[in-house]
C-alpha positions as CSV (number, residue, x, y, z in Angstrom):
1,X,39.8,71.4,10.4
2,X,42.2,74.0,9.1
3,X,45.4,73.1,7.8
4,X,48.3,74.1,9.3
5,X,46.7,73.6,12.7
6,X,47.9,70.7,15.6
7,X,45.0,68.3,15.3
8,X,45.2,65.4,17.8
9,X,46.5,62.9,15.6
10,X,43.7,60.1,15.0
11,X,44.3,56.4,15.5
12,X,46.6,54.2,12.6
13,X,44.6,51.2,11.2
14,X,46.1,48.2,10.7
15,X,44.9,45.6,8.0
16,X,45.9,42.1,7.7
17,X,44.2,40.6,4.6
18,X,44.8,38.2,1.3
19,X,46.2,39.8,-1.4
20,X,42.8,38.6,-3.7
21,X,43.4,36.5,-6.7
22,X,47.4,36.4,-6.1
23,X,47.2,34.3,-3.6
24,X,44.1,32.8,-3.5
25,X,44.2,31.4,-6.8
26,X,45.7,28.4,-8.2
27,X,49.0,29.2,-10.4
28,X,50.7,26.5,-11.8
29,X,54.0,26.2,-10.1
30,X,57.9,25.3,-10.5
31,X,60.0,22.7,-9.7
32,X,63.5,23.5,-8.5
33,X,65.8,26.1,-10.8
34,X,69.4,26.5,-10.4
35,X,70.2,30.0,-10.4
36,X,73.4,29.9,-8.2
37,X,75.1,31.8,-11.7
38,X,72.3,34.0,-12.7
39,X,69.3,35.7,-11.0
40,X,66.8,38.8,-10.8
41,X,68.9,40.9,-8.7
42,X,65.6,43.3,-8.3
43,X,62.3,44.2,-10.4
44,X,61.2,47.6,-10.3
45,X,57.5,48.0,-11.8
46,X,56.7,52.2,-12.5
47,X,59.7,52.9,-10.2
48,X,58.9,50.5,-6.8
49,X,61.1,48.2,-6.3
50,X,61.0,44.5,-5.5
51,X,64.3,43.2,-4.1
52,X,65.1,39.5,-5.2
53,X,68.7,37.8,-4.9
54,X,70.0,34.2,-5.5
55,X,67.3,32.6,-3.0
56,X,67.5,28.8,-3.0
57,X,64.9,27.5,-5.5
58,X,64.9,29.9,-8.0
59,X,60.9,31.0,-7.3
60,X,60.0,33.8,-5.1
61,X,56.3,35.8,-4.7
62,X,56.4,39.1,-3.3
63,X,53.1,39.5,-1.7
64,X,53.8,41.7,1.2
65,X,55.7,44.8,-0.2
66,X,55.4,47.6,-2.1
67,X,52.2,46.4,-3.9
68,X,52.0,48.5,-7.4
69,X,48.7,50.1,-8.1
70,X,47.9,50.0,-11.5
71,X,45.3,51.8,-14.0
72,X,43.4,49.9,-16.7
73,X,44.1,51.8,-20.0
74,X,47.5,53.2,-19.3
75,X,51.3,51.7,-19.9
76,X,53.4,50.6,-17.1
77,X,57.4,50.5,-17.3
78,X,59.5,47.8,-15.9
79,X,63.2,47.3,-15.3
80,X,64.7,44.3,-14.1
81,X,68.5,44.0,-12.8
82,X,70.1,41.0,-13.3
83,X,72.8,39.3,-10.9
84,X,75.8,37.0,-11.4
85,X,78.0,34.9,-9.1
86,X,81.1,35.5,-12.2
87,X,80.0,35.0,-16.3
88,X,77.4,37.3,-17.4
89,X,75.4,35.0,-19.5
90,X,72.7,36.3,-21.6
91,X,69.3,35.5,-20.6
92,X,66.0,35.8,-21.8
93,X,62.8,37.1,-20.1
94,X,58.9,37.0,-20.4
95,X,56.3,39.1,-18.4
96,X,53.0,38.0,-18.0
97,X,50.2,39.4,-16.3
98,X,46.8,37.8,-15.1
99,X,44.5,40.5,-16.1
100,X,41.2,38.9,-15.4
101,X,42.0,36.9,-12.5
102,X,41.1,33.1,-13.4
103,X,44.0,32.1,-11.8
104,X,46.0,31.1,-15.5
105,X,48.5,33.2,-17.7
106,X,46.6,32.7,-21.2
107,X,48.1,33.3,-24.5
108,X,47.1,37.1,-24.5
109,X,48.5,38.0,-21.3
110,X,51.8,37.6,-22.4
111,X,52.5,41.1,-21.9
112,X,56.5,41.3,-22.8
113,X,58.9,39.1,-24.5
114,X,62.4,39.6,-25.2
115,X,63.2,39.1,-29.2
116,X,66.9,38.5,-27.9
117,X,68.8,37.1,-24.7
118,X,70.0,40.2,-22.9
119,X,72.4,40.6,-19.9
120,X,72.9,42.7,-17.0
121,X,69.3,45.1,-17.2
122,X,66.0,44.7,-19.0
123,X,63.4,47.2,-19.7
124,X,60.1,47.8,-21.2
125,X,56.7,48.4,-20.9
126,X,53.4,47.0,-20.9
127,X,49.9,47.7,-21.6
128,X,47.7,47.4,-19.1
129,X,44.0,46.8,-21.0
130,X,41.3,49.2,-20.5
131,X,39.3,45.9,-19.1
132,X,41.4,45.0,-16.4
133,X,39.9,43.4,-13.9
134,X,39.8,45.7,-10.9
135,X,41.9,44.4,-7.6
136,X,45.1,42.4,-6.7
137,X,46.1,40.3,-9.3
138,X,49.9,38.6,-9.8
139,X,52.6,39.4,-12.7
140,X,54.7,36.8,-13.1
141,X,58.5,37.7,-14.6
142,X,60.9,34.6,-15.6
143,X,64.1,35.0,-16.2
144,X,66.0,32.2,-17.8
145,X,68.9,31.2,-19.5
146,X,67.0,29.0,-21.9
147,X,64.5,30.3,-24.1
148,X,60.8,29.4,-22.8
149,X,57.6,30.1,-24.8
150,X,55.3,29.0,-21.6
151,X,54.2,30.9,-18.1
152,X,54.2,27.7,-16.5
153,X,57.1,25.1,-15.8
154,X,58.8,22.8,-19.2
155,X,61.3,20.3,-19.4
156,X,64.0,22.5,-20.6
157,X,64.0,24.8,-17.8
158,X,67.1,24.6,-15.9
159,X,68.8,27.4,-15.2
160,X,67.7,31.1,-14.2
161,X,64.3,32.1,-11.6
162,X,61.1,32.7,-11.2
163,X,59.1,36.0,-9.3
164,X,55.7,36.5,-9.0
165,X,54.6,40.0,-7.9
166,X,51.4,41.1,-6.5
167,X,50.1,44.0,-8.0
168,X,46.7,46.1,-7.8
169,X,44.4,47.3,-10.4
170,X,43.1,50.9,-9.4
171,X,39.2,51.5,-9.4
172,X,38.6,54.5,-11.3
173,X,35.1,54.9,-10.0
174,X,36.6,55.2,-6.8
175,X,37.9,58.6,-6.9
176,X,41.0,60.8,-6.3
177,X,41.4,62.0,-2.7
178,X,41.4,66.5,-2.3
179,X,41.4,67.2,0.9
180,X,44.6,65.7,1.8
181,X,48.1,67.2,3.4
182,X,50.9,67.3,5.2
183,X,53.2,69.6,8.1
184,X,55.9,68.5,9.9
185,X,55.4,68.7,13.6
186,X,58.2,68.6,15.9
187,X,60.7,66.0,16.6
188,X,60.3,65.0,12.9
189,X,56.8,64.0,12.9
190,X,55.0,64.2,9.8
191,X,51.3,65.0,10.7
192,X,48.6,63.7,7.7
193,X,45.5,65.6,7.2
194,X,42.8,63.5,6.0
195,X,39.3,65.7,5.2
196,X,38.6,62.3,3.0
197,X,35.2,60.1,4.2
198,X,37.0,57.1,3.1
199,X,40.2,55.5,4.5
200,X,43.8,56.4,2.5
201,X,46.4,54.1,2.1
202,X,49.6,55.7,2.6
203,X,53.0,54.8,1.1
204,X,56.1,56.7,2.0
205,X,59.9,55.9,2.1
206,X,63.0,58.0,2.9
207,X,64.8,58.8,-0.3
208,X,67.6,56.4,0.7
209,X,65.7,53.3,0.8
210,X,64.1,51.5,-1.7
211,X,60.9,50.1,0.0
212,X,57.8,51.8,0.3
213,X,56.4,51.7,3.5
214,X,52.5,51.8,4.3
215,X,50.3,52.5,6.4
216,X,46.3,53.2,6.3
217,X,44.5,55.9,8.1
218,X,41.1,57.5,8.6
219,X,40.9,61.2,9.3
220,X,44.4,62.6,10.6
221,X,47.6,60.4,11.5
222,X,50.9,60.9,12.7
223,X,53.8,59.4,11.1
224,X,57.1,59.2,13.0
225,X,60.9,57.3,13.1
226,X,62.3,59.7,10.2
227,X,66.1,61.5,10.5
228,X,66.6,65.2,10.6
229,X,67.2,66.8,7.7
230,X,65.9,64.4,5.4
231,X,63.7,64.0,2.3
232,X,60.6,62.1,2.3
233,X,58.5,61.4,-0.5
234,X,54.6,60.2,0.1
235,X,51.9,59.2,-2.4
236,X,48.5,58.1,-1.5
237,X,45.3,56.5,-2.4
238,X,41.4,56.5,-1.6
239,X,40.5,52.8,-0.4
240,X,36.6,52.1,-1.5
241,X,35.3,48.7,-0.5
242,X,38.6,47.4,-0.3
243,X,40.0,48.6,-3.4
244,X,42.2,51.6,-4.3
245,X,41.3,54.4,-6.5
246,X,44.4,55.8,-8.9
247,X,47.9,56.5,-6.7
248,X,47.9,60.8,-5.8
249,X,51.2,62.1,-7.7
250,X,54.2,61.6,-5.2
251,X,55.0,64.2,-2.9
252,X,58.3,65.3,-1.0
253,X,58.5,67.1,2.1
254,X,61.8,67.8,4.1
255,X,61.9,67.2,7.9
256,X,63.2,69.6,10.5
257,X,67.1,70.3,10.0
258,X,68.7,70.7,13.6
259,X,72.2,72.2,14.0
260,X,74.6,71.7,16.5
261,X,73.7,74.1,19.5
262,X,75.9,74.8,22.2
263,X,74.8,77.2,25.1
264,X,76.9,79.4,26.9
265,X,76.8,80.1,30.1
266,X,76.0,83.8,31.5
267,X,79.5,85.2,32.2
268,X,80.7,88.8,32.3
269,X,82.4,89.8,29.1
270,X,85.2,92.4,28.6
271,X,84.5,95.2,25.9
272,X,87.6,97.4,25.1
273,X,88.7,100.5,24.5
274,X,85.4,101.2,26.0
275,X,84.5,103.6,24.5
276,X,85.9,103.1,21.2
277,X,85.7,105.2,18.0
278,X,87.5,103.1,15.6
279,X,88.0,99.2,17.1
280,X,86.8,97.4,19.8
281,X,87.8,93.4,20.8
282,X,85.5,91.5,23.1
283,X,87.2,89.1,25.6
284,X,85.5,86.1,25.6
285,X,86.1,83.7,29.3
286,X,84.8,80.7,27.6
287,X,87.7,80.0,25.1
288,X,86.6,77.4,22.3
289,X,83.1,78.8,22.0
């Protein structure tokens, strides 16, 4: 297939699976937390964001968006925004990350720990080890106004919330994807071309919204319901036996602007002086176009 050519666009897959070990394994859990003051507002891990808010219980896992694909042996950054109904109270917050996918948060998968109660954002990074298990695995981020030196529930947890994220550790033996890319087609269809053997997972989002949206293809896809005139940004990744190689670099592409168009009818216009050396003024019969 040659790029820049109309290909009959191939058929969009749709997969409904467990997200591995974060939901399939056991994690110790939470009893109620009041967090009608304070609360993770949202969590954004490498830049995708996981939208939270003062949901009744204080615990939430996000297991259906935006899942994060990591790679072993780099450093991922984190922010978290924090919300309040009135007082900012300062709050402390502990990241961990179940790197080899036994179901626990040990001792060494602490990954972050704030030295000092914070308020308002909270940033950092983490390393993710060279070792990690390859697949989907959970983070889990507290947030609380006491300080906690456990990844599990205590006593003296009261007040603040819990999230647990899914995220997925890249297989590097899977390989980057080269043959892949992208034309807009008319009525602002973005047409994917896929020279890849395997399947890609796809992730795109307008550059208003905050949600990645997905959607996994073999060979070429169309992807429709964008605006005009609007900027688009798309990354992408090699699936392999149902696990992702490393996330392609994002791209942006721009759909079709359209302009306000309006026809006028064939009607006999009046040219004068005709002929004329210096001036001439066109009488237009259609006044207000």
């Amino acid at each position: 297939m040659d790029f820049g050519s109309i290909s009959v666009p191939g058929k969009m897959i749709t997969i409904n699976s467990t997200c591995g070990a974060c939901t399939e394994q056991d994690y110790c859990t939470f009893l109620k937390k009041d967090n009608s003051q304070e609360w993770i507002d949202t969590i954004f891990i490498n830049g995708d964001a996981y939208p939270s808010g003062a949901f009744t219980g204080g615990y939430l896992l996000s297991s259906g968006i935006n899942t994060s694909i990591l790679q072993g042996g780099t450093q991922l950054s984190f922010k978290m925004n924090i919300g309040y109904f009135s007082s900012q109270f300062l709050e402390y917050v502990s990241v961990y990350c179940d790197w080899n996918q036994d179901g626990s948060f040990s001792e060494d998968e602490l990954s972050y720990q704030s030295e000092n109660p914070s308020r308002n954002l909270i940033e950092g990074t983490i390393d993710i080890p060279a070792n990690a298990l390859k697949g989907t695995t959970r983070m889990r981020f507290l947030m609380s106004y006491e300080s906690l030196d456990s990844p599990c529930d205590d006593i003296n947890f009261n007040y603040g919330e819990v999230n647990d994220i899914c995220v997925h550790i890249s297989d590097d033996n899977c390989g980057s994807p080269s043959s892949v890319a992208f034309t807009i087609e008319g009525d602002n269809l973005i047409n994917i071309h896929n020279n890849e053997g395997d399947s890609l997972l796809i992730l795109y989002r307008d550059t208003s919204e905050l949600l990645w949206k997905k959607a996994i293809i073999a060979h070429s896809s169309m992807l429709s319901g964008f605006d005009s005139c609007s900027v688009i940004f798309i990354k992408y990744s090699k699936i392999c036996d149902g696990r992702y190689a490393p996330l392609s670099d994002v791209h942006s592409i721009k759909t079709q602007c359209i302009n306000a168009v309006q026809y006028v009818s064939d009607e006999p216009l009046s040219i004068f002086p005709n002929p004329s050396q210096v001036n001439v003024w066109i009488n237009n019969p259609q006044p207000g176009i």
